[in-house]
C-alpha positions as CSV (number, residue, x, y, z in Angstrom):
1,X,22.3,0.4,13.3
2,X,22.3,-2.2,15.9
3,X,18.6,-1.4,17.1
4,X,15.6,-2.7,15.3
5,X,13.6,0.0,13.5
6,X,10.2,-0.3,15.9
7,X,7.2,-2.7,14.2
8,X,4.7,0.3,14.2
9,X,7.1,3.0,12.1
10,X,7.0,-0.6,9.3
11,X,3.3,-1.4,10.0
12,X,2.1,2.2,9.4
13,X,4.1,2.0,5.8
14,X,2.4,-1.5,5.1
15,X,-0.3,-0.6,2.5
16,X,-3.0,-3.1,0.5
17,X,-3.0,-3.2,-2.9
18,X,-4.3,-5.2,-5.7
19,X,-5.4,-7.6,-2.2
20,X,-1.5,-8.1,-1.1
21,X,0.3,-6.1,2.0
22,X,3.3,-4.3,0.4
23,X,5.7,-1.8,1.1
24,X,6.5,1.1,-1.1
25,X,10.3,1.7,-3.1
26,X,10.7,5.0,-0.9
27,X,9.6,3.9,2.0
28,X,11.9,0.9,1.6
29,X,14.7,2.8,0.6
30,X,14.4,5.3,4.0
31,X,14.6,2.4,6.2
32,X,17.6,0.9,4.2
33,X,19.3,4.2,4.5
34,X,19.5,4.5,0.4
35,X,18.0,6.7,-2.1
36,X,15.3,4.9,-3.8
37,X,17.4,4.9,-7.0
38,X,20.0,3.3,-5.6
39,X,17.3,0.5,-4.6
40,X,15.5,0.1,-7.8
41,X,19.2,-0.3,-9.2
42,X,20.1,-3.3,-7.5
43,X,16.9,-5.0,-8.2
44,X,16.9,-4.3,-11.6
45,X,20.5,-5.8,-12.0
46,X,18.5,-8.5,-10.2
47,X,15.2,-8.8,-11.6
48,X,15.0,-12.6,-12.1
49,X,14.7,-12.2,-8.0
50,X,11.6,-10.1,-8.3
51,X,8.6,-11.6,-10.4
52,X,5.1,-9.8,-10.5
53,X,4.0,-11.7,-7.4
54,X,7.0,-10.1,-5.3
55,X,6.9,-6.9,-6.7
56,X,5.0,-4.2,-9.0
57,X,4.7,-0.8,-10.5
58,X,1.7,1.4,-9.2
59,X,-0.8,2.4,-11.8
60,X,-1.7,5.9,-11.4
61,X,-5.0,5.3,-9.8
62,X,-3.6,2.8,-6.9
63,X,-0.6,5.7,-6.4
64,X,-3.1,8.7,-6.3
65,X,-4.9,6.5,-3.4
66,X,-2.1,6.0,-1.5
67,X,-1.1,9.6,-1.4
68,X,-4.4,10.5,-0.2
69,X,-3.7,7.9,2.4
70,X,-0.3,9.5,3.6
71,X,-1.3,12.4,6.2
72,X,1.4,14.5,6.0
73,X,2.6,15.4,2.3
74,X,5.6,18.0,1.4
75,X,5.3,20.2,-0.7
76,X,8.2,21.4,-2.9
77,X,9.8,20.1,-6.1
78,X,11.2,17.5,-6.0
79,X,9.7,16.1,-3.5
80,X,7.8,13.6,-5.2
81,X,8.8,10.8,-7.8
82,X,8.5,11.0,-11.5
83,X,7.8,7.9,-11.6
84,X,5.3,5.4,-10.5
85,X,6.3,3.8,-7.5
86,X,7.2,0.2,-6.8
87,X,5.3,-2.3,-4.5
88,X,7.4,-4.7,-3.0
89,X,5.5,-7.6,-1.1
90,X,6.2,-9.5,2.0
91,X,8.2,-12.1,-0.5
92,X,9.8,-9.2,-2.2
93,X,11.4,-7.6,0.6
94,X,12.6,-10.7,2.1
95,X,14.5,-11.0,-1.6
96,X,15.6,-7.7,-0.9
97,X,18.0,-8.6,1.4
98,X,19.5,-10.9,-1.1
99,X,20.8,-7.6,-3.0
100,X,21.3,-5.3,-0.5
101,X,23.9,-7.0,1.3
102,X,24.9,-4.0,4.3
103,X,24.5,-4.7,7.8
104,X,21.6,-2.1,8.0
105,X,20.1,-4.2,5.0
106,X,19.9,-7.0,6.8
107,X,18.5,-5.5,10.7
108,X,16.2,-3.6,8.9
109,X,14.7,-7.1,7.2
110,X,14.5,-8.5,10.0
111,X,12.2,-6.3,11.6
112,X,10.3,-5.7,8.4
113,X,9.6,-9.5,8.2
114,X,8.6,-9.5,12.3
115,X,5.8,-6.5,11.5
116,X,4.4,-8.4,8.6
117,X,4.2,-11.6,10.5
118,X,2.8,-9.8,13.5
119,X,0.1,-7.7,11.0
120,X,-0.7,-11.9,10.6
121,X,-1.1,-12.6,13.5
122,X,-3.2,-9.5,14.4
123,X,-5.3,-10.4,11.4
124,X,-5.9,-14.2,12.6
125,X,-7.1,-13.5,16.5
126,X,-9.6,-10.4,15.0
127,X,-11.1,-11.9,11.8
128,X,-14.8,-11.8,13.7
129,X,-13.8,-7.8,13.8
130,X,-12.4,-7.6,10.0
131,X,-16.1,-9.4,9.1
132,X,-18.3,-7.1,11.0
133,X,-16.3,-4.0,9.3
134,X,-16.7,-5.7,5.9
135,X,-20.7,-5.7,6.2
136,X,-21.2,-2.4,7.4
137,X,-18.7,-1.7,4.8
138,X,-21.4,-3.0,2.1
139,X,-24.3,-1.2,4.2
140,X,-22.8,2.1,4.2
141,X,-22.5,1.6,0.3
142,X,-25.6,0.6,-0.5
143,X,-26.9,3.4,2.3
144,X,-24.9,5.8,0.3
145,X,-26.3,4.6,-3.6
146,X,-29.6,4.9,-2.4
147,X,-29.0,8.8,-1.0
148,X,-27.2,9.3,-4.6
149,X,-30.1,8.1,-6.2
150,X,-33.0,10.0,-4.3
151,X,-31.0,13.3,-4.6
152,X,-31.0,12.9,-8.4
153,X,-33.3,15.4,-9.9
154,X,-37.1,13.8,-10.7
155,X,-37.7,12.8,-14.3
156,X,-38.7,15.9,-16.8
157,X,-42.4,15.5,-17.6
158,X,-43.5,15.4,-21.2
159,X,-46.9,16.9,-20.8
160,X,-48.8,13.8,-22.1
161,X,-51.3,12.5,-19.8
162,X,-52.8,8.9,-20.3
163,X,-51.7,6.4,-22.5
């Protein structure tokens, strides 16, 4: 594979969680041309290289997000893992390349490390744009706990009038 995989196929598998950009095993895996089992072997003969701050197992809430985040889901059995997946982030997959030594490995790397630098960079020039979005953000919230609250049924009355 002597072309880079293109930076928006790896942005568009760059998710947040727990506040850090990371890739998923599968998704990982696909661009490395292995099955994800194949990956997770290699960093578990490895896994001094991988502390919790370069990689992490999904809990079930954080993987049932991301699904609901992925547009177009198979269907079928086998199709999804039994397991939780992995998070890898941006310091994880750069140790990647430490154990998965193929040329692909590598070109693939590369361009993984390019579309989180550039996701940076895009980050940096439209902070202004990521603050605006955060306070309507916290408007729409409170907009939407007020609606909740006023489409709660009234109180039941007891009858009594007076003190």
């Amino acid at each position: 594979m002597n072309e880079l995989v293109p930076v928006e196929i790896i942005a568009n598998k760059i998710f947040l969680i727990r506040g850090q950009k990371v890739m998923l095993d599968g998704e990982l895996a696909k661009l490395y041309g292995v099955k994800t089992k194949v990956l997770l072997q290699a960093v578990k003969r490895n896994i001094k290289r991988f502390p919790e701050d370069f990689m992490f197992q999904l809990t079930n809430d954080e993987w049932k997000t991301i699904r609901s985040q992925i547009v177009t889901l198979e269907k079928g059995r086998g199709k999804y893992p039994k397991y939780l997946p992995y998070a890898f982030t941006e310091q994880g997959v750069a140790m990647l390349s430490s154990v998965l030594r193929s040329e692909r490995a590598i070109t693939v790397n590369i361009a993984i490390m390019r579309a989180f630098v550039k996701i940076r960079e895009y980050l940096a020039t439209h902070k202004d744009v990521l603050k605006k979005l955060e306070e309507h953000d916290k408007q729409i919230k409170t907009i939407f706990g007020m609606m909740n609250k006023l489409l709660l049924p009234p109180p039941k009355k007891t009858g009594k009038m007076g003190f």
